[in-house]
MDAnalysis code that builds the backbone (N, CA, C; Angstrom):
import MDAnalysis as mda
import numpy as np

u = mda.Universe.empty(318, n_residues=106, atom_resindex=np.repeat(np.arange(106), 3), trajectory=True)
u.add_TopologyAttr("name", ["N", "CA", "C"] * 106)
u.add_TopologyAttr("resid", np.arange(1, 107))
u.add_TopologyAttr("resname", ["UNK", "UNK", "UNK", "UNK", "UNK", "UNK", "UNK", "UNK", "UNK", "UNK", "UNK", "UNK", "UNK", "UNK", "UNK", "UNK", "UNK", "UNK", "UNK", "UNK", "UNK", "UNK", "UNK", "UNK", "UNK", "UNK", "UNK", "UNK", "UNK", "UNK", "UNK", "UNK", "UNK", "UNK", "UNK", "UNK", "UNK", "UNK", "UNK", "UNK", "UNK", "UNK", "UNK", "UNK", "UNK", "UNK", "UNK", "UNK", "UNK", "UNK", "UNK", "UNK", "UNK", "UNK", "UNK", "UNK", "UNK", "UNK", "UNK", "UNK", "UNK", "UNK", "UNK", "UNK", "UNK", "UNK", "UNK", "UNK", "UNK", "UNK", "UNK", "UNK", "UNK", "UNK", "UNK", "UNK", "UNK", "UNK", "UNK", "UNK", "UNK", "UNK", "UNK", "UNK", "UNK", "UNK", "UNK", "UNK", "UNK", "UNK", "UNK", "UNK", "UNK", "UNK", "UNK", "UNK", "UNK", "UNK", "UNK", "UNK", "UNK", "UNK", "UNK", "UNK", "UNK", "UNK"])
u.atoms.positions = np.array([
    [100.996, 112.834, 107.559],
    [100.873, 111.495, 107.002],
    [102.120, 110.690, 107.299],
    [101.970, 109.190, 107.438],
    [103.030, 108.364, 107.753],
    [103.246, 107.810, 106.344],
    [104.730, 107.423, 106.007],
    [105.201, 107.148, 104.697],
    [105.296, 105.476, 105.249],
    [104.910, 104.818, 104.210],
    [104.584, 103.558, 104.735],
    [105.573, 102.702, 105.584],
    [106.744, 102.451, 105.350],
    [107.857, 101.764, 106.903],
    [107.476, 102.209, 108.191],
    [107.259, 103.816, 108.168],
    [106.715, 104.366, 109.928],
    [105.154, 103.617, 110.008],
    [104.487, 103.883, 109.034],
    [103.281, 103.400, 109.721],
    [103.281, 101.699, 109.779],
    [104.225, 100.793, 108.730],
    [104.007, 99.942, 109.553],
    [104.918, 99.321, 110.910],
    [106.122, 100.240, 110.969],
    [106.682, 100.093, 112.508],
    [105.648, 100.737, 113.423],
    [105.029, 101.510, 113.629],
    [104.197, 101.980, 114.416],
    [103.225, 101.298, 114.744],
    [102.772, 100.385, 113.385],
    [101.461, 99.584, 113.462],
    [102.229, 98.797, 114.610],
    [103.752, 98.066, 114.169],
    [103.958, 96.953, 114.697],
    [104.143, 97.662, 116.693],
    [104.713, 97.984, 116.510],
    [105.012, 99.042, 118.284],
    [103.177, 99.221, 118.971],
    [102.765, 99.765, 118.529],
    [101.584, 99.515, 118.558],
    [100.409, 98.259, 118.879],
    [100.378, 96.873, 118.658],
    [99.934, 95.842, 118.984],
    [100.806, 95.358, 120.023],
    [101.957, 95.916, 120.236],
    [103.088, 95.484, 121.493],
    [102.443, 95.926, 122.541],
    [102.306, 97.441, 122.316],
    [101.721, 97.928, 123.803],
    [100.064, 97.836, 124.069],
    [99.434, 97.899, 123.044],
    [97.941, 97.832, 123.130],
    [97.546, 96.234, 123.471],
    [98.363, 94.941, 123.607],
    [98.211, 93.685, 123.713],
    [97.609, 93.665, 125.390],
    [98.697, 94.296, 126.361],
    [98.260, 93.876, 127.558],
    [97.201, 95.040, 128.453],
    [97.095, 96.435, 127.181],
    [96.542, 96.765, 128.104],
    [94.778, 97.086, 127.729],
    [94.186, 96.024, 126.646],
    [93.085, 96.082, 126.296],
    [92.342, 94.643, 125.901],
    [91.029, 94.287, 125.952],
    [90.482, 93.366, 125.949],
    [90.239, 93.297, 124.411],
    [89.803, 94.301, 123.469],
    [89.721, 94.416, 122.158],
    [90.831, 93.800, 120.986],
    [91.173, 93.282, 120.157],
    [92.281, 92.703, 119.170],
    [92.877, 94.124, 118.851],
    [94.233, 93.752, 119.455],
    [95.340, 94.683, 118.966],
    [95.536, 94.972, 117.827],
    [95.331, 94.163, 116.748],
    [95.529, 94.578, 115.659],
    [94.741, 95.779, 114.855],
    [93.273, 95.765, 115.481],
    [91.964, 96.295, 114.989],
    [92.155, 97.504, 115.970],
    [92.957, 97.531, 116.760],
    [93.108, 98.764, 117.926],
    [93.907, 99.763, 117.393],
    [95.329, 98.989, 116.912],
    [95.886, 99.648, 116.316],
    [95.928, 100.590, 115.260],
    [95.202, 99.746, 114.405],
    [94.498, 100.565, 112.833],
    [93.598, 101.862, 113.460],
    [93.098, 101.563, 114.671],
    [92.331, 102.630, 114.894],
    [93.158, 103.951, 115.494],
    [94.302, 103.412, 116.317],
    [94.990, 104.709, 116.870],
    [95.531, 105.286, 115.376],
    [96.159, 104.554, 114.475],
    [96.542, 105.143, 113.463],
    [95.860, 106.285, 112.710],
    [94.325, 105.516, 112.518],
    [93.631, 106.637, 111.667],
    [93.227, 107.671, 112.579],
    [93.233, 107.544, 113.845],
    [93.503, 108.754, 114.747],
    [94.322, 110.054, 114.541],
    [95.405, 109.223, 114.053],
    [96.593, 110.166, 113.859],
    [96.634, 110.472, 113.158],
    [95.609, 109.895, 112.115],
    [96.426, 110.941, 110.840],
    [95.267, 111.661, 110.019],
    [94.034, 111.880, 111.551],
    [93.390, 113.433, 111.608],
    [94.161, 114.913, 111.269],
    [93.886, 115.712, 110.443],
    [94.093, 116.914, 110.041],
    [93.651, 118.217, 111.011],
    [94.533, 117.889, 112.047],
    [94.057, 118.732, 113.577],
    [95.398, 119.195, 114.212],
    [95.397, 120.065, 115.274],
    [96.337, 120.836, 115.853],
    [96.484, 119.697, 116.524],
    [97.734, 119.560, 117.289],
    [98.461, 118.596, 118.467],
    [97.921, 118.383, 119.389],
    [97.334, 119.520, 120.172],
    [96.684, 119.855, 121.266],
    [94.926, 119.049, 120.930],
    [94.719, 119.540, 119.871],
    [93.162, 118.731, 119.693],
    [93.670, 117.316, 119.422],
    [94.338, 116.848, 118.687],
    [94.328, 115.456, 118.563],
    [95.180, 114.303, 119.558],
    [95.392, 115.216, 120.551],
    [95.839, 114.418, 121.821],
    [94.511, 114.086, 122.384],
    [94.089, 115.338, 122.643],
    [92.365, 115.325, 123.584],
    [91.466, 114.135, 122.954],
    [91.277, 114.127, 121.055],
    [90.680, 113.200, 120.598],
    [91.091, 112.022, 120.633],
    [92.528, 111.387, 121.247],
    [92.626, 110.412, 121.457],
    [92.270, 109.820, 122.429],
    [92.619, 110.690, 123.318],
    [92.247, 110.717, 124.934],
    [90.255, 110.342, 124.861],
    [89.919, 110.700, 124.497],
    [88.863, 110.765, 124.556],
    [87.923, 109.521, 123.804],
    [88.417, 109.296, 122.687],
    [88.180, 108.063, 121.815],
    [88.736, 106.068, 122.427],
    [89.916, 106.969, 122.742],
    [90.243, 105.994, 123.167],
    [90.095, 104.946, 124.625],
    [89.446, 105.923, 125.578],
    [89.047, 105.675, 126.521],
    [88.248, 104.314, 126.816],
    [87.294, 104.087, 125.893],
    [86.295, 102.854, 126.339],
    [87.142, 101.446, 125.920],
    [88.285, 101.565, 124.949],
    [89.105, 100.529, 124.988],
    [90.285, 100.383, 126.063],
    [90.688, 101.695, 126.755],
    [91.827, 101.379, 127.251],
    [91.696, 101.909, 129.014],
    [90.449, 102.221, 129.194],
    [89.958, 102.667, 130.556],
    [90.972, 103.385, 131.242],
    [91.535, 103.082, 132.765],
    [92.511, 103.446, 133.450],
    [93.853, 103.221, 132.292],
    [93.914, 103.600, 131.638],
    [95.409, 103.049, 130.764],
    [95.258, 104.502, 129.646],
    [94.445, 104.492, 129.538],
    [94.288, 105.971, 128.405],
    [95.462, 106.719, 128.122],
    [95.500, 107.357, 129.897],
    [96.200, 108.603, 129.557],
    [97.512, 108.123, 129.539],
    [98.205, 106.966, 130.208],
    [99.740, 106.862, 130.149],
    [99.872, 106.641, 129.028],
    [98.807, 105.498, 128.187],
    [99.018, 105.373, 126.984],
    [99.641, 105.932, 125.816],
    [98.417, 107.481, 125.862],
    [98.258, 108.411, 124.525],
    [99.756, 109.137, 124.959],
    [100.238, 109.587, 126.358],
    [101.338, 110.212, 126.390],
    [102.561, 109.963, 125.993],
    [102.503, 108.511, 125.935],
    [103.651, 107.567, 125.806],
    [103.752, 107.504, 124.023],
    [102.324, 107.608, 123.946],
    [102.454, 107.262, 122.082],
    [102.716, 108.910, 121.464],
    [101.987, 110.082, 122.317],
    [102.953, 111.297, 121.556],
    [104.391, 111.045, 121.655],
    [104.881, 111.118, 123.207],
    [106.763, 111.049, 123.528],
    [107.064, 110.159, 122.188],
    [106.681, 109.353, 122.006],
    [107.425, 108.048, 120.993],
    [107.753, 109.049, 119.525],
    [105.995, 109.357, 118.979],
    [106.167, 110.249, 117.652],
    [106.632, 111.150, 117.888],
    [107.213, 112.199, 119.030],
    [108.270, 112.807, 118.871],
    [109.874, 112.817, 118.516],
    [110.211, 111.792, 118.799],
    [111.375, 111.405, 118.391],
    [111.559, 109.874, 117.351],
    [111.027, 109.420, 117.320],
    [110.913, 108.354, 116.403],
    [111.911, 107.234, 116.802],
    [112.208, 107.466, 117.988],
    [114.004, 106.540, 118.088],
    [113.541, 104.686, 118.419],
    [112.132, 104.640, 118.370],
    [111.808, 103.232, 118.596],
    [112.000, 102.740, 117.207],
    [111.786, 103.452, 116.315],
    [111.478, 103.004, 114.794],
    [112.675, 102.567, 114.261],
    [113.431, 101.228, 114.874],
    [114.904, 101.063, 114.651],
    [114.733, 100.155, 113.621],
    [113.610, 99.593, 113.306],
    [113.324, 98.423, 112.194],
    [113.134, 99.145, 111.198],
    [112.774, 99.998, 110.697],
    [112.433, 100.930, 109.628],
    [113.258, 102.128, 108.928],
    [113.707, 102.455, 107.845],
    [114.173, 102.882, 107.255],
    [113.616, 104.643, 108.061],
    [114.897, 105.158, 108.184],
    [114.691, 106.493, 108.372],
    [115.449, 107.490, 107.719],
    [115.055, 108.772, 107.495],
    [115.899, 109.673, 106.953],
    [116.179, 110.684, 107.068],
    [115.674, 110.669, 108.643],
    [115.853, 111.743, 109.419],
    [115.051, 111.398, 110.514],
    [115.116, 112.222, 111.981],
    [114.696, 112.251, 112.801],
    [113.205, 112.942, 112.506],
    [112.208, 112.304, 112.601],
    [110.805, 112.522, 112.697],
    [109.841, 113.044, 113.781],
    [108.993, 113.693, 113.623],
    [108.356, 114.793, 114.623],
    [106.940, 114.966, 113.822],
    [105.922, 114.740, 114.977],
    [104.613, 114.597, 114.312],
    [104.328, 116.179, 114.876],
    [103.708, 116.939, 113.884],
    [103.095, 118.378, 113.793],
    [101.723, 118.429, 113.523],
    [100.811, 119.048, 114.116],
    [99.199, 118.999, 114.024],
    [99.000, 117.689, 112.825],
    [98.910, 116.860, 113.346],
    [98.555, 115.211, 113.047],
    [99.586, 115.010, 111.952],
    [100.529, 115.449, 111.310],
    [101.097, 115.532, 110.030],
    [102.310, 115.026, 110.948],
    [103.552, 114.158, 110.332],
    [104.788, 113.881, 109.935],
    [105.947, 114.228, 109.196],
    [106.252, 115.011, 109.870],
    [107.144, 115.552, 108.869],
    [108.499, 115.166, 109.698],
    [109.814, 115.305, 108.368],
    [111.123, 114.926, 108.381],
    [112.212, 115.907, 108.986],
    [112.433, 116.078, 109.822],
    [113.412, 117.250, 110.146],
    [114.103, 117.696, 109.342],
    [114.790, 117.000, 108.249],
    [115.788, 117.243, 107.250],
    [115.197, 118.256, 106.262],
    [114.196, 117.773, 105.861],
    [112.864, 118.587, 105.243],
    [112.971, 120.358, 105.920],
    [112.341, 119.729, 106.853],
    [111.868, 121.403, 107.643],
    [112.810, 122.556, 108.087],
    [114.352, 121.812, 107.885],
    [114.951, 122.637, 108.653],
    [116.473, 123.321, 107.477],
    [115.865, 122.680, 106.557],
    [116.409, 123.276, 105.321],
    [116.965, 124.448, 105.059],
    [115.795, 124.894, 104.843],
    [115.727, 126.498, 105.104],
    [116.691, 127.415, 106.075],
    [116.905, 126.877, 106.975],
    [116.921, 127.812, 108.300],
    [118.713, 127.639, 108.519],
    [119.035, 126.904, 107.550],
    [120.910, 126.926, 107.346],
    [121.318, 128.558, 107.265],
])
């Protein structure tokens, strides 16, 4: 799950890149990659389901797309408008905080 500042920097990052490369309203595109993401699925399946969903909006653009939007939720370093509190890393559709996860392992 996205804690609300990421999802709405993401929303906003999101209508940036989905503007030039779809005929559909970015805004309504966006909401949709979101609730994409925040399917309760392994990494590997919810890449494919994007890939796959997303296709009839973004044709030849799909795949650079969805790759570009995992690389991003891997590191979170676009999210410079938004409050962070740690470096962020999306795990089978989930968000979690590095600071969080890595607690333990001191």
């Amino acid at each position: 799950r996205f804690v609300a500042d990421q999802e709405a920097a993401l929303r906003a990052r999101l209508i940036d890149q989905l503007s030039p490369l779809s005929e559909a309203e970015p805004p309504v595109l966006a909401e949709y990659v979101i609730a994409l993401l925040k399917n309760d699925t392994a990494l590997d399946d919810l890449r494919k389901m994007c890939l796959d969903q997303l296709v009839d909006f973004l044709q030849e653009n799909t795949e650079p797309f969805v790759e570009k939007l995992f690389e991003d939720l891997k590191d979170w370093s676009w999210m410079s408008g938004a409050k962070k509190t740690g470096s962020a890393t999306i795990l089978q559709g989930q968000v979690l905080d590095h600071d969080e996860t890595s607690r333990g392992k001191d």
